[in-house]
C-alpha positions as CSV (number, residue, x, y, z in Angstrom):
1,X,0.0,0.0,0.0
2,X,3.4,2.5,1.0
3,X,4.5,1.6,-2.4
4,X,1.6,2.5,-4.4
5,X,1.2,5.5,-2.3
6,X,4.3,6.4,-3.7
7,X,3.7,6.1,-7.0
8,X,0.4,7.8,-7.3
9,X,2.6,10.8,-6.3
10,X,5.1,10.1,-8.5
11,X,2.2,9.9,-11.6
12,X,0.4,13.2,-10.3
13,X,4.0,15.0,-10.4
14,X,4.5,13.6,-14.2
15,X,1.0,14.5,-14.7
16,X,0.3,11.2,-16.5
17,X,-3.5,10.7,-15.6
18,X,-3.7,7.3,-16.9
19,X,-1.2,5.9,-15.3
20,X,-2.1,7.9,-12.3
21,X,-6.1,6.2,-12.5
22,X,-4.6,2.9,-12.8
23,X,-2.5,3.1,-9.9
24,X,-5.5,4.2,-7.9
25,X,-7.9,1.5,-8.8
26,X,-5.0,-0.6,-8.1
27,X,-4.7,0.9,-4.6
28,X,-8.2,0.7,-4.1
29,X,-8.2,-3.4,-4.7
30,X,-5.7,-3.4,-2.1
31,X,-7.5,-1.3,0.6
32,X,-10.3,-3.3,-0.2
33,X,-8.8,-6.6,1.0
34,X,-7.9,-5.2,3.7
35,X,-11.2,-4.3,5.1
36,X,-11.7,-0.9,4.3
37,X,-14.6,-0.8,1.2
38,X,-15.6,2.7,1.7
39,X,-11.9,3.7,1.0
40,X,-12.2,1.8,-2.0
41,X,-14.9,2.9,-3.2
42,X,-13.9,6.4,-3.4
43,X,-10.5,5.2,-4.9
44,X,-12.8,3.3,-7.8
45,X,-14.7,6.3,-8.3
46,X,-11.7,8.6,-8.5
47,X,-10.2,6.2,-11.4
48,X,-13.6,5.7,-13.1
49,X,-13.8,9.3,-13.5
50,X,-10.4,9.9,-15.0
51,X,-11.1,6.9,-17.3
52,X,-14.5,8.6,-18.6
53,X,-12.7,11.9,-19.0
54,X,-9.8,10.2,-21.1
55,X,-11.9,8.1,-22.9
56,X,-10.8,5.1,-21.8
57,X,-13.9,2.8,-22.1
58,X,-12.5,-0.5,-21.2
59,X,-10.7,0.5,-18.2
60,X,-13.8,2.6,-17.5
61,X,-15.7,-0.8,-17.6
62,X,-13.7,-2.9,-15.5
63,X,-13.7,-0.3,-13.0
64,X,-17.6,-0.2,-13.1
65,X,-16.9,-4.2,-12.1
66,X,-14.9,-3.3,-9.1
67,X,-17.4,-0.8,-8.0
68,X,-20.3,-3.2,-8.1
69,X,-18.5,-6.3,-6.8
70,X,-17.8,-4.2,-3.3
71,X,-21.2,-2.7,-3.1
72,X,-22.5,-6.4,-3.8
73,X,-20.2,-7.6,-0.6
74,X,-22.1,-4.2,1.3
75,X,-25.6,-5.2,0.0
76,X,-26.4,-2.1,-1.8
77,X,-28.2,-4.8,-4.9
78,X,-29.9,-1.8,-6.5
79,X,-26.9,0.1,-7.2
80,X,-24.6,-2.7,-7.9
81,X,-27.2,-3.7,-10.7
82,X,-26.6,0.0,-12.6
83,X,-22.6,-0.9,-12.6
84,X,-22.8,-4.2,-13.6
85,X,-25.2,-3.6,-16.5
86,X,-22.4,-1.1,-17.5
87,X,-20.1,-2.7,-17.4
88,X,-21.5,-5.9,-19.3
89,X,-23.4,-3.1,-21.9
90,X,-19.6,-1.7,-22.7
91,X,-18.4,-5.3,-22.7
92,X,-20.5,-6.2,-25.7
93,X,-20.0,-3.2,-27.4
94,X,-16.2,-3.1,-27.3
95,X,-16.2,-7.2,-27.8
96,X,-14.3,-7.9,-24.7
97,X,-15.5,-11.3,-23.9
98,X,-13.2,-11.9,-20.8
99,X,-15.4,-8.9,-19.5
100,X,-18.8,-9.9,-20.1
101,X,-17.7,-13.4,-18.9
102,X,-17.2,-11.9,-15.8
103,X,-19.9,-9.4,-15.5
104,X,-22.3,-12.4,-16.7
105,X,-21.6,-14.3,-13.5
106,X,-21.4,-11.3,-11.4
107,X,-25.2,-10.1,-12.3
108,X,-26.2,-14.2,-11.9
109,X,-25.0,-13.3,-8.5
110,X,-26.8,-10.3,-7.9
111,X,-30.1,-12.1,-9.4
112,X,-30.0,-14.9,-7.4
113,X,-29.3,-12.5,-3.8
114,X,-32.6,-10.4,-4.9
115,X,-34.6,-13.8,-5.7
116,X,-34.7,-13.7,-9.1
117,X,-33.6,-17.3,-10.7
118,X,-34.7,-16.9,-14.2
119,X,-32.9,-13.8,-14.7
120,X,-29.6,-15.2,-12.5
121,X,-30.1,-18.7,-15.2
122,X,-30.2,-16.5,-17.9
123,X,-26.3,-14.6,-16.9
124,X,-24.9,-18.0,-15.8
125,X,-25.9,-19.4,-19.1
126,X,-24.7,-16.9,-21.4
127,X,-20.9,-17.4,-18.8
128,X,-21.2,-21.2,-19.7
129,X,-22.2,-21.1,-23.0
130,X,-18.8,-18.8,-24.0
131,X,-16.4,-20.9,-21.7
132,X,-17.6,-24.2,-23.3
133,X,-17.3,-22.7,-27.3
134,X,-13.9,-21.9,-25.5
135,X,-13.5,-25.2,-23.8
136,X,-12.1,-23.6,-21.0
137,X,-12.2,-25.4,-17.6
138,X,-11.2,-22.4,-14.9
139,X,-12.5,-21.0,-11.9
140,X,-15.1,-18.7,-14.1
141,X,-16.4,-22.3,-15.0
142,X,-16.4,-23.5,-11.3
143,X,-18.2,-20.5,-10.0
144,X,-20.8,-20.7,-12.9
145,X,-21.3,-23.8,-12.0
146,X,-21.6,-23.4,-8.7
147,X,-24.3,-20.4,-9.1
148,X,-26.5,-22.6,-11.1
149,X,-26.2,-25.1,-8.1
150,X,-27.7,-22.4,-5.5
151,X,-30.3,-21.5,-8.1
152,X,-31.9,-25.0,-8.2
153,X,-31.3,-25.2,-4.4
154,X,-33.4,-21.8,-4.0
155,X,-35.8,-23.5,-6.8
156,X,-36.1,-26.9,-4.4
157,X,-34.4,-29.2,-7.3
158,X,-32.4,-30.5,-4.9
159,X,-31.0,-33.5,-6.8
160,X,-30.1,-31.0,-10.2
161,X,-28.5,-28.7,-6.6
162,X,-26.4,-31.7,-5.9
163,X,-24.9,-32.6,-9.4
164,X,-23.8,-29.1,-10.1
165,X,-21.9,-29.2,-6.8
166,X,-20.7,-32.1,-7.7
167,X,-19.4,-31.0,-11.2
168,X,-18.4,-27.6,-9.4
169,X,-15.5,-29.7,-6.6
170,X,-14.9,-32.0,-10.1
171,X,-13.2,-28.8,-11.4
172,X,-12.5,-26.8,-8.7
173,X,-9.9,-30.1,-7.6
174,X,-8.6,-30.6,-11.6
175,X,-7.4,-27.2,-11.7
176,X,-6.0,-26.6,-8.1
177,X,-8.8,-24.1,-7.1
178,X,-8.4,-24.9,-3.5
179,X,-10.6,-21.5,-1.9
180,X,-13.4,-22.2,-4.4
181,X,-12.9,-25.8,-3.5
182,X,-13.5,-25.0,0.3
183,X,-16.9,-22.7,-1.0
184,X,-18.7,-25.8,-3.0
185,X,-17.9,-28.0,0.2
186,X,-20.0,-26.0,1.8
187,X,-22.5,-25.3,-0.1
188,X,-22.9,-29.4,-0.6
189,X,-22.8,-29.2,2.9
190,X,-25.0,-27.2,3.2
191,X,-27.7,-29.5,0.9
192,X,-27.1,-32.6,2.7
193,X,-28.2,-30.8,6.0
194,X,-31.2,-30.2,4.1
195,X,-31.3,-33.9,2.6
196,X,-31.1,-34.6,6.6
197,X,-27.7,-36.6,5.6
198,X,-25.7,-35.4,8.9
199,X,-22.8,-37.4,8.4
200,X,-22.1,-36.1,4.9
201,X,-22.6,-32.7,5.6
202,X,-20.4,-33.5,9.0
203,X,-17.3,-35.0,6.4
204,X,-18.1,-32.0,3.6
205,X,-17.0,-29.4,6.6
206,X,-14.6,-30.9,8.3
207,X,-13.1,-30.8,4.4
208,X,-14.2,-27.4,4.0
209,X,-11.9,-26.5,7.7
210,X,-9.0,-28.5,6.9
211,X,-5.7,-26.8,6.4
212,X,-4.9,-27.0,2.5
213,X,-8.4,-25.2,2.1
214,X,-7.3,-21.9,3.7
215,X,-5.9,-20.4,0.1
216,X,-7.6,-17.1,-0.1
217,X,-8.3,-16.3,-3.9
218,X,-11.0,-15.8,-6.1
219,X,-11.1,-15.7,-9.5
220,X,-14.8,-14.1,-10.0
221,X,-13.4,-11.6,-8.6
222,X,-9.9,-10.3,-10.3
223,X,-9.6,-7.1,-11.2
């Protein structure tokens, strides 16, 4: 945090505004993790506007995605929605696929939170149907995956609920995804609990608790 610090003064006294926004949204990923989203938030803000002013629409858009992950994480749904329609509008316009992947599976998010499955299918289906044209087996593919599986827990298909999770841990152990391993353990948990199957919710925490499942990462939501 010192470091960037530093060179966000170094950028203002070259007057170099880019470089100067991207160091701040930088900076504000990094307050962020460390527990300050209102910090953040101002930090995002004070990059998106630079961005906007330069023209710089697909840094302009990802920042949008920052902005509306943290206010997801503070429950403000309503405005998170206006960024991540952005965000996904600029996406399709400027072809940037790794963007609207993202912001696919972040409004899925948000439309499941406010209890709205068919609209949260819809985003997760349009996130699988690019990463299977790409076959591309990743964390985007786990967390799809594993959105789809809360959807048709919140709809009562609990045996569709279980397969997902299922195919969520398959990929989440192939590629090494050990933090989004520890989330689909307990959201299967969390279903056999519901399946009144104790003991295999009991062995899908203790899983969930152990030490190799402490790695904290998540690919949903890089920067």
């Amino acid at each position: 945090q010192s470091t960037y610090t530093e060179a966000i003064a170094l950028a203002s006294s070259m007057s170099d505004r880019i470089l100067y926004a991207d160091l701040v949204n930088n900076l504000g990923a990094i307050v962020n993790m460390r527990g300050n989203p209102e910090r953040a938030l101002e930090l995002y803000q004070e990059s998106l506007e630079i961005y906007t002013m330069q023209n710089e629409i697909r840094k302009s858009a990802y920042t949008r995605n920052n902005i509306a992950i943290t206010l997801l994480e503070r429950g403000d749904l309503d405005t998170a929605y206006v960024h991540f329609a952005a965000a996904l509008a600029i996406a399709e316009k400027i072809k940037d696929a790794s963007l609207a992947l993202i912001a696919n599976i972040n409004l899925a998010d948000l439309y499941l939170k406010r209890g709205e499955t068919s609209e949260a299918t819809r985003h997760c289906r349009a996130a699988e149907l690019h990463l299977y044209n790409g076959g591309i087996r990743s964390g985007h593919l786990v967390e799809t995956k594993m959105i789809l599986g809360r959807i048709a827990l919140a709809e009562s298909n609990l045996t569709a609920a279980h397969d997902l999770f299922n195919y969520a841990l398959e990929i989440a152990r192939e590629i090494g995804a050990q933090f989004q391993e520890a989330e689909v353990l307990v959201e299967r948990g969390m279903l056999m609990q519901r399946q009144e199957k104790p003991f295999e919710a009991l062995a899908d925490l203790n899983t969930f608790w152990s030490p190799h499942s402490s790695i904290v990462t998540s690919t949903r939501r890089v920067r």
